[in-house]
C-alpha positions, 0 to 999 in steps of 0.5 A: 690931608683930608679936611671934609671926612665926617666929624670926629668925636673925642674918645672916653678917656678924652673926654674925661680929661677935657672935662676935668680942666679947670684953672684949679688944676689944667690938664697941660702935658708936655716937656720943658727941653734945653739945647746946645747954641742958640735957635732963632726963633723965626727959623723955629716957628717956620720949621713947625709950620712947614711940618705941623701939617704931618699931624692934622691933630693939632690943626684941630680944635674941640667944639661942642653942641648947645647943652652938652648934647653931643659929645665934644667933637674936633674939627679943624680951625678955620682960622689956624694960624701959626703965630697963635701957638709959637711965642717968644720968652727972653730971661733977663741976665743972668738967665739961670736955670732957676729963672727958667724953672720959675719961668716954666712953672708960670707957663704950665699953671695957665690953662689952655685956650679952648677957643684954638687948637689945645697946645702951645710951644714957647721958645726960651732965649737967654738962658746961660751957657748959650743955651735955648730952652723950648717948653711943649704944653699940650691938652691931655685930651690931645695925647697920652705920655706916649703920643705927647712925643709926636710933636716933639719927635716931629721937630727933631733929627738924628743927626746935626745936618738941617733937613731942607723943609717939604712942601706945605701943603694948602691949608683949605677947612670947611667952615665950622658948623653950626649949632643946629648942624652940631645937634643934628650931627652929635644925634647921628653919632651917638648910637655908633658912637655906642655901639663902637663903645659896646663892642669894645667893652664885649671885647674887654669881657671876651679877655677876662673870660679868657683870663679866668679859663687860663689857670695860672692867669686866673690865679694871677688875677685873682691875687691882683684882685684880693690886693685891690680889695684889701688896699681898698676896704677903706679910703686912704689916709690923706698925706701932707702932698694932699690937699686943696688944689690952688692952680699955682704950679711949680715944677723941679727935677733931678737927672742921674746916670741911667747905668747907675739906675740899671745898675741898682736895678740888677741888684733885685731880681725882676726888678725894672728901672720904673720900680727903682724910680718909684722906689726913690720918688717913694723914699723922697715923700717919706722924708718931705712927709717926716719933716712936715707932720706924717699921718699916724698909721700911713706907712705908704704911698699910693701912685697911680701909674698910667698904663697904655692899653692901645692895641695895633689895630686901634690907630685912631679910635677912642683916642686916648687909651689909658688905664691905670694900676695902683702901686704902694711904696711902702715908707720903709727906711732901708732903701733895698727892703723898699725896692725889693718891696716895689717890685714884688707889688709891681710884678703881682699888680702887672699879672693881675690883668686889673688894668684892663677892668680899670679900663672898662670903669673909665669907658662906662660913663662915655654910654651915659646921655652926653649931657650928662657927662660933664657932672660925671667927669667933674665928680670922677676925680674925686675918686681917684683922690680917695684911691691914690696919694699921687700919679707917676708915669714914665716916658722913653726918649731917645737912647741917642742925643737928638738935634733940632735945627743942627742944635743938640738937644741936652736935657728932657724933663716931661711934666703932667697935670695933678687930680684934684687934691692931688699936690704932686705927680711925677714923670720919669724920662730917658734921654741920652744916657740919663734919666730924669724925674720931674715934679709937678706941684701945687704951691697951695699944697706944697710950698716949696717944690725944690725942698721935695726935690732935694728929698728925691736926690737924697733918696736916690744916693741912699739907694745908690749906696744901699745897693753898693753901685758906684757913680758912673759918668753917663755914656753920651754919644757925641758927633765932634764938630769939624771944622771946613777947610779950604778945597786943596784940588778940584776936578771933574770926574766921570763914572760908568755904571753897566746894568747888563743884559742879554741883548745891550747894556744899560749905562749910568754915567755920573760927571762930578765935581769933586773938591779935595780936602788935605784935612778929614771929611768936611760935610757942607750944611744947606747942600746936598753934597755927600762925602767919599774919603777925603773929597766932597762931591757936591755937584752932579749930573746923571745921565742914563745911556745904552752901551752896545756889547759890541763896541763898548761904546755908549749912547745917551737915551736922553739928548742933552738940554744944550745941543752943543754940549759933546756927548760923553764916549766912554770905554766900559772899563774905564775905572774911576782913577783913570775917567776923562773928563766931558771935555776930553772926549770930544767924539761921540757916537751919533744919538740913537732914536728909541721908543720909550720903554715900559715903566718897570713894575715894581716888585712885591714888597718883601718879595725876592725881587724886592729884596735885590733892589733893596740890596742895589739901592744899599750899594748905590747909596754912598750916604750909607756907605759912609755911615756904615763902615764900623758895622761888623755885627752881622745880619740884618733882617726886617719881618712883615708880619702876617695880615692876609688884607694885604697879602701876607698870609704869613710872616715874611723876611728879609735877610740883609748880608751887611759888612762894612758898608756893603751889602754882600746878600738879600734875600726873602727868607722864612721868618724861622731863618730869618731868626736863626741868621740874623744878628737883628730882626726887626718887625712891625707891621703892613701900615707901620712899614708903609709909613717908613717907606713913604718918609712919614715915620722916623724908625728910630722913634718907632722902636723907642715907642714899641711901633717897631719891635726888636725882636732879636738883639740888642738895641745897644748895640743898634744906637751908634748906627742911627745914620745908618738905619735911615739910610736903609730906609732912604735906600728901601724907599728908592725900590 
């Protein structure tokens, strides 16, 4: 982690956002999450600090120089601490979940403080059923919808067991500069600042040309363009959810079976799961606006839907990159004229290639005078209440129940900050099988959040029938508990590995301790051991040996640490059903001396050779056997794409023969095989692979956030292998 590269400035959006909070409305993103069994609190707040360092973002606060005369800057915090962003809440009993939602409102109605890195985590015991609630409260200069996962995916796990902490590294910043160096340093970036800004504004004109070139793109967009301007020729009429912002907050949500949601969503063509849930949240402000006093002539809603415009190549740059399309969900009463309704306007709004002009209008006031920006983002949201009723975004969890600390995490409901005069914004999340929409609202505008929440389950059931989809009880995917039982039998085992070649072979031979189960597999939390069958090897020892191809006799290479310990004396043949134990073999060959031998050079990623270690390291992985023998659904193929910086001039592929836990065959092979053979292909490219390989990303969550993209097969069909595709990747990070 580099602390002493050259300061970094926020990026536009980010800088409109930090701007833009005040106590009237904070722009506090996060998620409020509940989890089976309780989480002790002082073993919560150690597995952030062994990890927080995996994202140096939030080791880093904003400052700025005197007057506004540099743009606001991050720098790390020289007195960071842990214990200044983890805090502990207890409801009092009965501890109900409408004491957690009040509790929560509280939380994310208070601005952050500036003076330390913008986010808090509060862990919430005491809550029924013997459950913990986290609640995750970020600045939105920090993150968009989708980076606001990192944290929380940082945090979690695939499965029960508990990951063993890394090793924290030094937390060693430079002082904080001072307000001289600050004007002299925000004087030297502006003019690349700039310029970067420029360049990437010439890039958005390089696209409309392109878009106005393109025949059928230009029509799009010149659709996308007449809507805007006709929904556009006056401000819009102000609903009862508009109003004077007050800072009180509230937050509620209703969850329903994401099948369900599909489901509705089949019943119109092109319709997605965000235009059913746009549908429902429109039905629900139709009927909060009956009951409240409607606006004569307003027959819609206007939502601001927030679209994420980050290329692959922007890792890191500008910081946020968000723009935003306007959708107008009419106040039809039947639900499926509605939906229909949605989705046409959705599918013009898409094509219209608009978010990228919206893209531009937000850069523009970043290549004002810095000292100027702050009028100028205090002003801006003005204009987006002129625009839009309120904002909606969706963000994709996990398909997959997810567990932090070996607890499972039950329910996610994501929260978002509202625009002055705004009186509600909404978050459409995917979790487990289920989808949620949660509201965040102003109490000075709406007083009673709930009552709107009820108005969303109403308008959800009414879709529901409208479209004739019966209830459907959630699919959830669950890992039964098993219960340890006393070991019936316990031995050392030895088993003999020969690697061949033409002149001696080379030997592993591995001693276990093995204990015997007359129940099922029992796995052992806080150990490193790994299950085969009914037994449970949690010790081992591996020694590396020479085996002459004569005598089939086999010499250690490395002595062992005690000199009275028998050096092991194997027949090659011998299976493991009939392998002695170290002491049953008292005899041994004398110890050979030999010089070292030259480290083996590692094969080119993706390469032929690359894909046979790839296919050893599987078949040495027992944790992948165990995880992978229902997997009869072919091949497997993972495709690097083209990037001539890093060698690969071309796309290149690698096809794995999985079958039941093995795997029969791998290959380097053309990406246009790859697609032919392969039952799943998964790409990404050079440095989103380089962070699989060296442990720095979770696969799971790449595929989920578009990083890695299946570009063959179904990710349902991939779900229940989860244990498997990490042990892919244990194995790949072994070659």
């Amino acid at each position: 982690m580099d602390m002493q590269k050259p300061l970094s400035i926020l990026g536009p959006v980010d800088t409109a956002f930090y701007y833009v909070d005040s106590r009237e409305t904070p722009m506090n993103i996060g998620a409020l999450t509940i989890f089976e069994g309780k989480i002790d609190f002082d073993r919560f707040v150690k597995l952030i600090d062994s990890r927080i360092h995996e994202i140096p973002l939030y080791m880093q606060k904003v400052i700025q120089a005197p007057l506004s005369l540099g743009q606001p800057t991050w720098v790390f915090d020289p007195d960071f601490a842990i214990e200044k962003h983890v805090f502990n809440f207890h409801l009092d009993a009965p501890g109900t979940e409408e004491d957690l939602r009040l509790l929560a409102s509280d939380l994310i109605s208070a601005m952050l403080d500036r003076s330390k890195p913008l986010w808090e985590v509060y862990h919430i015991d005491g809550l029924m059923g013997n459950r913990t609630a986290l609640l995750m409260k970020i600045h939105h200069c920090m993150v968009d919808g989708i980076s606001a996962v990192e944290l929380f995916t940082l945090l979690m796990d695939l499965t029960p067991e508990v990951k063993p902490a890394g090793k924290k590294p030094a937390y060693d910043p430079p002082s904080l500069p001072s307000a001289p160096e600050l004007v002299v340093e925000a004087f030297r970036q502006d003019i690349p600042t700039k310029r970067g800004l420029l360049e990437k504004l010439g890039h958005e004109v390089s696209y409309f040309g392109s878009v106005f070139a393109d025949k059928e793109k230009r029509r799009h967009a010149l659709v996308g363009i007449a809507n805007l301007i006709n929904d556009n020729l006056r401000p819009i009429k102000k609903l009862v959810v508009n109003g004077t912002n007050t800072g009180k907050m509230q937050i509620a949500w209703n969850e329903f079976s994401l099948d369900e949601v599909k489901a509705i969503r089949a019943t119109i063509k092109n319709a997605s799961v965000n235009d059913v849930m746009l549908t429902i949240l429109g039905g629900a402000v139709h009927a909060y606006a009956r009951r409240h006093g409607m606006t004569p002539g307003q027959n819609f809603v206007r939502m601001l839907v927030p679209v994420n415009m980050r290329e692959k190549d922007e890792t890191g740059k500008f910081g946020n990159r968000i723009s935003v399309l306007p959708m107008d969900v009419p106040f039809q009463i039947d639900p499926l004229v509605r939906l229909q309704a949605v989705t046409d306007y959705t599918q013009v709004m898409k094509l219209s290639s608009l978010s990228h002009g919206l893209d531009m209008i937000l850069t523009l006031p970043s290549l004002a005078p810095s000292p100027t920006q702050p009028l100028i983002w205090q002003i801006a949201p003005a204009a987006f209440a002129l625009l839009a009723h309120t904002w909606a975004t969706n963000v994709a969890a996990a398909p997959i129940p997810l567990y932090m600390m070996g607890h499972k995490l039950l329910h996610a409901y994501g929260y978002f900050p509202l625009n002055p005069g705004n009186g509600m914004a909404s978050v459409i999340m995917s979790y487990d099988g289920r989808i949620t929409l949660t509201l965040v609202t102003d109490q000075g505008i709406i007083p009673d959040a709930l009552e709107l929440s009820r108005y969303v389950h109403e308008a959800y059931v009414a879709l529901r029938k409208a479209a004739k989809v019966p209830e459907i009880k959630p699919v959830v995917a669950e890992i039964a508990p098993v219960e340890i039982a006393a070991p019936t039998e316990a031995k050392t085992v030895v088993s003999v590995t020969v690697n061949e070649t033409s002149e001696k072979s080379e030997a592993v031979i591995i001693t276990e301790t093995v204990y015997a189960f007359g129940t099922a597999e029992a796995p052992v939390n806080g150990t490193s051991a790994h299950v085969a069958g009914q037994t449970l090897v949690i010790e081992e020892t591996v020694i590396t040996a020479d085996c002459d191809p004569v005598t089939d006799t086999l010499t250690p290479v490395t002595p062992a640490a005690d000199a009275a310990e028998p050096v092991v004396q194997l027949d090659v043949e011998t299976s493991l059903a009939e392998a002695v134990t170290p002491e049953a073999s008292a005899s041994a060959e004398p110890e050979v001396e030999e010089a070292p031998a030259a480290p083996e050079e590692k094969p080119k990623l993706f390469s032929e050779g690359w894909a046979l270690k790839l296919m050893e390291a599987i078949n040495n992985n027992p944790a992948y056997y165990k995880a992978s023998t229902r997997w009869e659904a072919g091949k497997l193929a993972f495709v690097m794409e083209a990037n001539a910086r890093f060698g690969f001039v071309k796309p290149a592929a690698v096809l794995l023969d999985l079958h039941k836990g093995i795997c029969r065959e791998a290959h380097a092979v053309p990406l246009e095989t790859a697609l032919e053979q392969a039952s799943f292909v998964i790409e990404t490219d050079y440095n989103h692979w380089m962070n699989i390989l060296a442990g720095k990303s979770q696969p799971l969550m790449m595929l989920m956030t578009g990083q890695l993209k299946l570009k063959k097969g179904s990710m349902a069909k991939l779900m229940p292998f989860t244990q498997s595709a990490q042990e892919l990747v244990h194995s790949a990070q072994r070659v």
